[in-house]
C-alpha positions as CSV (number, residue, x, y, z in Angstrom):
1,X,147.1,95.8,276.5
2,X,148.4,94.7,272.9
3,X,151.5,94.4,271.4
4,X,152.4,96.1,268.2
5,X,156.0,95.5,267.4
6,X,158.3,93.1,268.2
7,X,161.7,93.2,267.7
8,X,164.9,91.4,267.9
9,X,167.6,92.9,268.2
10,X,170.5,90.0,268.8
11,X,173.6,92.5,269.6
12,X,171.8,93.6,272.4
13,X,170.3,90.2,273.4
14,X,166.8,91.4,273.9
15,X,163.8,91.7,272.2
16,X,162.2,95.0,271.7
17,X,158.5,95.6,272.4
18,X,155.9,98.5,271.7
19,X,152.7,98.7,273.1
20,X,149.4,99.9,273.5
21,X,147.4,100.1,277.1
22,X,144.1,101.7,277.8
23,X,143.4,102.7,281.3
24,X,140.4,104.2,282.7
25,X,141.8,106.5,285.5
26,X,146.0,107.1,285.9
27,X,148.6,106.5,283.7
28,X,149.7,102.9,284.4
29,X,153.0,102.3,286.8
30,X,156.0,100.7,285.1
31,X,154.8,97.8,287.6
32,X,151.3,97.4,286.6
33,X,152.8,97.4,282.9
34,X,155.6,95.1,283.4
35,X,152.6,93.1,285.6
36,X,150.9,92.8,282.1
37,X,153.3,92.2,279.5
38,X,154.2,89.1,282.2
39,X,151.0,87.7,281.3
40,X,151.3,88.5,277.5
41,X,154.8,87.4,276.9
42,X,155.8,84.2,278.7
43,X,158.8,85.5,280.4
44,X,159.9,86.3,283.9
45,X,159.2,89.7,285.4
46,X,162.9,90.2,286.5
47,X,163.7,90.2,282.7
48,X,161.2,92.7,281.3
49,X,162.6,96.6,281.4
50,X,159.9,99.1,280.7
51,X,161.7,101.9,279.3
52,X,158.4,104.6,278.4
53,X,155.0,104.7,279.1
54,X,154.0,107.6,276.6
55,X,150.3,108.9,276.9
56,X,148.1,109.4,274.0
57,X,147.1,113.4,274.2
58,X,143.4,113.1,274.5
59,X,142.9,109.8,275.4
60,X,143.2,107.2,277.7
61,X,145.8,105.1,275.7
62,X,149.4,105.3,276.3
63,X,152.3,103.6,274.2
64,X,154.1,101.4,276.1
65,X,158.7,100.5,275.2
66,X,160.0,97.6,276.9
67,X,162.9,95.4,276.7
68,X,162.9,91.9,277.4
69,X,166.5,90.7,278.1
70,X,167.7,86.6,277.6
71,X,169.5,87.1,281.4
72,X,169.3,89.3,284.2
73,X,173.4,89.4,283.4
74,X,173.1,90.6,280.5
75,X,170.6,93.5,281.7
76,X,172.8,94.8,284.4
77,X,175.2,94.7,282.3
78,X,173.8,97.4,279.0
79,X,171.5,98.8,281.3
80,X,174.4,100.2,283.2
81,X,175.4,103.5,281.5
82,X,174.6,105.7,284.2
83,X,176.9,106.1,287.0
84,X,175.1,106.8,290.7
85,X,175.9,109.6,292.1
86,X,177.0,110.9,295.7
87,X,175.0,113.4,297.7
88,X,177.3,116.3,296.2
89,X,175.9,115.5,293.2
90,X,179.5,113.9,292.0
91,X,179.5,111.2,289.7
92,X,181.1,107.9,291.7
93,X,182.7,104.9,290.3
94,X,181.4,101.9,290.4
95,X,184.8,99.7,289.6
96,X,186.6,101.7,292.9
């Protein structure tokens, strides 16, 4: 794996990463990515949020977004937007 952008991005608190991973058999797990950029980025695992693992047609490459947030806080707290929802397929909410 290599890193080819980082970003800040200080309204957010995070920093904003794109990479590339080559793999010789499967596409990569968001674990096995987040597994890696631990061990390229010295930062806890807890704090890393792989958002895409997008494979390279024709190859065995895929580029690799990821947030790494300053808290765990902070995380739950952008990362939020979606609301779960109940078997019925009703959106719930979370403050009730």
């Amino acid at each position: 794996m290599k890193i080819i952008e980082k970003k800040s991005n200080p309204l957010l608190s995070r920093i904003e990463i794109k990479a590339e991973i080559e793999y010789s058999a499967v596409t990569p797990s968001n674990e096995d990515v987040k597994n890696q950029l631990v061990k390229l980025i010295p930062a806890e695992g807890e704090l890393i949020l792989v958002k895409q693992i997008l494979p390279v047609y024709g190859s065995r490459k895929s580029i690799v977004s990821a947030y790494l947030y300053e808290s765990k806080k902070l995380m739950n707290e952008i990362e939020r937007t979606k609301k779960p929802k109940t078997k019925s397929g009703e959106e719930t909410n979370p403050s009730e």
